[in-house]
Backbone bond lengths (Angstrom), bond angles and torsions (degrees), N, CA, C in turn:
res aa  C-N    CA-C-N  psi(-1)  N-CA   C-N-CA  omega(-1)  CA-C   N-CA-C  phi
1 X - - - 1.439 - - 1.522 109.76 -
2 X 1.534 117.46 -35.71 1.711 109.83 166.85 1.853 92.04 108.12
3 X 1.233 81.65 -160.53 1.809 98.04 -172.91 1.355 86.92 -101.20
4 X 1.949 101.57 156.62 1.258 149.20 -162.74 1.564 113.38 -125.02
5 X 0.871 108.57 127.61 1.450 106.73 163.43 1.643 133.65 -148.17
6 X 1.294 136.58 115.83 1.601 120.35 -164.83 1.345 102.52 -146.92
7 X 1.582 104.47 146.34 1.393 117.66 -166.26 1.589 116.46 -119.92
8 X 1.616 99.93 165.83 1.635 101.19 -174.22 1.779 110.87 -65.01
9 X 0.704 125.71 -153.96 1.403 127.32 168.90 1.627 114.76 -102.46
10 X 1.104 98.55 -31.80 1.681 110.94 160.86 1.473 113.04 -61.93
11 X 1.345 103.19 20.72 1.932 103.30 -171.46 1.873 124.62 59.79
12 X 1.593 115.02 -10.85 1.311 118.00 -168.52 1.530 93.64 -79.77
13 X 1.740 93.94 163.83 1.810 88.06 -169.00 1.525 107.49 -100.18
14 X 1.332 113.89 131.40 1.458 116.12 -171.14 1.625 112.97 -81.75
15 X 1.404 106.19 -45.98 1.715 113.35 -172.08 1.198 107.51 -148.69
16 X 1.234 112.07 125.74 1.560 132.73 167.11 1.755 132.35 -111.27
17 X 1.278 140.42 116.11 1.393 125.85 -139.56 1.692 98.78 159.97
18 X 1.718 104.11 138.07 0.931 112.78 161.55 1.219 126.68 -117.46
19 X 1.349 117.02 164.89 1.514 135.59 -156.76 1.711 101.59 -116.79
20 X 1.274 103.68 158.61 1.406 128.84 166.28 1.712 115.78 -160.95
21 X 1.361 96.91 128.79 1.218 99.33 -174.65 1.434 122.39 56.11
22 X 1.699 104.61 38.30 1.211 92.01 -164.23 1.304 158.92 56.85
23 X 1.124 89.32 39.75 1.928 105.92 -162.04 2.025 89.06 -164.72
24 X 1.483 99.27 139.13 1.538 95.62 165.81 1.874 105.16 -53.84
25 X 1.917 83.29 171.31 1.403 98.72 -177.60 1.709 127.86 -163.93
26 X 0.824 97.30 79.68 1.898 99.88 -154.42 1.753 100.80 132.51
27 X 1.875 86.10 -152.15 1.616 79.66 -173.05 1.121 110.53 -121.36
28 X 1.439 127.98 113.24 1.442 144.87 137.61 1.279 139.19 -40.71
29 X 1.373 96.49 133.12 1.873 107.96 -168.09 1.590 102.96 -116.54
30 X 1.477 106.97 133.58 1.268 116.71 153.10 1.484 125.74 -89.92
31 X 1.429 131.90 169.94 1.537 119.55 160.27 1.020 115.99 -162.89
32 X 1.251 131.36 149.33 1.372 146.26 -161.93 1.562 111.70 -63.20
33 X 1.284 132.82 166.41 1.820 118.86 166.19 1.470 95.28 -70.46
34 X 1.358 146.42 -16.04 1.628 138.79 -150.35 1.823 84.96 -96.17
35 X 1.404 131.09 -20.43 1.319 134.43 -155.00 1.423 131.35 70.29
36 X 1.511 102.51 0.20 1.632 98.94 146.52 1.299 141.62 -61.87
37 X 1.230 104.22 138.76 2.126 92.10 -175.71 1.187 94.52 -70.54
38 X 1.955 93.83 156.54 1.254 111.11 -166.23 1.444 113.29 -118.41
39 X 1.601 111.82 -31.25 1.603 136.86 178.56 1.443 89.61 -169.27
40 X 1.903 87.33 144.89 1.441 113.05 161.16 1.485 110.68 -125.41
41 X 1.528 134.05 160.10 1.304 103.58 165.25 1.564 78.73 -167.83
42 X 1.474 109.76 165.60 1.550 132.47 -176.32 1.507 105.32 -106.56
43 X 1.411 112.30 101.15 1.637 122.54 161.32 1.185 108.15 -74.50
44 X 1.812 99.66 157.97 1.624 107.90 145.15 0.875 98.00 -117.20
45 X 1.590 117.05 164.37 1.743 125.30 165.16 1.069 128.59 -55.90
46 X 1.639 133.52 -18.73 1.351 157.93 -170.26 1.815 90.16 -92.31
47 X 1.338 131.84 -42.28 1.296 105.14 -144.13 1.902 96.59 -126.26
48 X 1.084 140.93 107.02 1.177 150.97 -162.92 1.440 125.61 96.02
49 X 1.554 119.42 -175.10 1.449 103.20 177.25 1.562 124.63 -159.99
50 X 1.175 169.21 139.79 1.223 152.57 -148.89 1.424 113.25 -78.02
51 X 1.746 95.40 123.99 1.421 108.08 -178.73 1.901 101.93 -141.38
52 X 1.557 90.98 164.21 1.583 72.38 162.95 1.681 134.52 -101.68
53 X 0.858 109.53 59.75 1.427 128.92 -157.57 1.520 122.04 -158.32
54 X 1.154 102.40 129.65 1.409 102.15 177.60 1.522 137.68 -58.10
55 X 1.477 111.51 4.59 1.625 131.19 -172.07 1.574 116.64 -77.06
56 X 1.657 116.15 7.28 1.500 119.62 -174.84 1.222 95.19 -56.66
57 X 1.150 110.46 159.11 1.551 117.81 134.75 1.605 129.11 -50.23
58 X 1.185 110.28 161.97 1.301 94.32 175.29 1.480 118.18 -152.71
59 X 1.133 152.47 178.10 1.480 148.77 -178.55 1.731 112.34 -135.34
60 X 1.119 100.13 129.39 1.570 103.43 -166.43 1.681 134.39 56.24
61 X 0.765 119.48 -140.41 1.388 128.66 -171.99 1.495 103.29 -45.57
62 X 1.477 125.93 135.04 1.407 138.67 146.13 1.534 120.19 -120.99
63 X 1.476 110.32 157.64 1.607 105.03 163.59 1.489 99.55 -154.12
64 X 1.061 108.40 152.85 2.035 136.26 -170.69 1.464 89.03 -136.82
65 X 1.874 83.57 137.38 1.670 108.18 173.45 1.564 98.82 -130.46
66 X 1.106 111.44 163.27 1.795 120.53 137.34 1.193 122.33 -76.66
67 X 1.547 110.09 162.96 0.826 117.34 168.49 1.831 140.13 -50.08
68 X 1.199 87.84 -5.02 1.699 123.58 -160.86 1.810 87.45 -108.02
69 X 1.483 131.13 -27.66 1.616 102.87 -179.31 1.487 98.05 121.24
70 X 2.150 117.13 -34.91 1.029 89.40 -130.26 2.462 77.52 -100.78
71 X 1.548 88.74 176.99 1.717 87.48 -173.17 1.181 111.97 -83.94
72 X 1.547 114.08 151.96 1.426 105.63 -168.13 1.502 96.15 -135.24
73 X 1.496 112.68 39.59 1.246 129.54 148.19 1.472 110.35 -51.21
């Protein structure tokens, strides 16, 4: 399916990420309306699935920010 991309209504970009088979695939970005990232995380195509929400599953690596930038690892 390729790369994804969708924005707030304020035009800022909310999520960026590609899909396979309909399901994320690689690594996906969330972001705040301010345009700070919000979550990143590393899919496989086998393991989660497209939603709008950050609640996929996920495989390997994640990271969480605030709204502020800072990690809330």
């Amino acid at each position: 399916m390729g790369e994804h991309k969708e924005w707030y209504q304020n035009g800022e970009l909310r999520f960026t990420g590609n899909f396979s088979n309909n399901k994320k695939h690689g690594v996906c970005r969330w972001y705040y309306e301010n345009s700070k990232l919000r979550y990143e995380g590393f899919y496989t195509s086998d393991v989660g699935s497209y939603s709008d929400d950050v609640t996929d599953k996920y495989w390997g690596s994640h990271i969480l920010w605030d709204e502020n930038g800072d990690d809330c690892n």
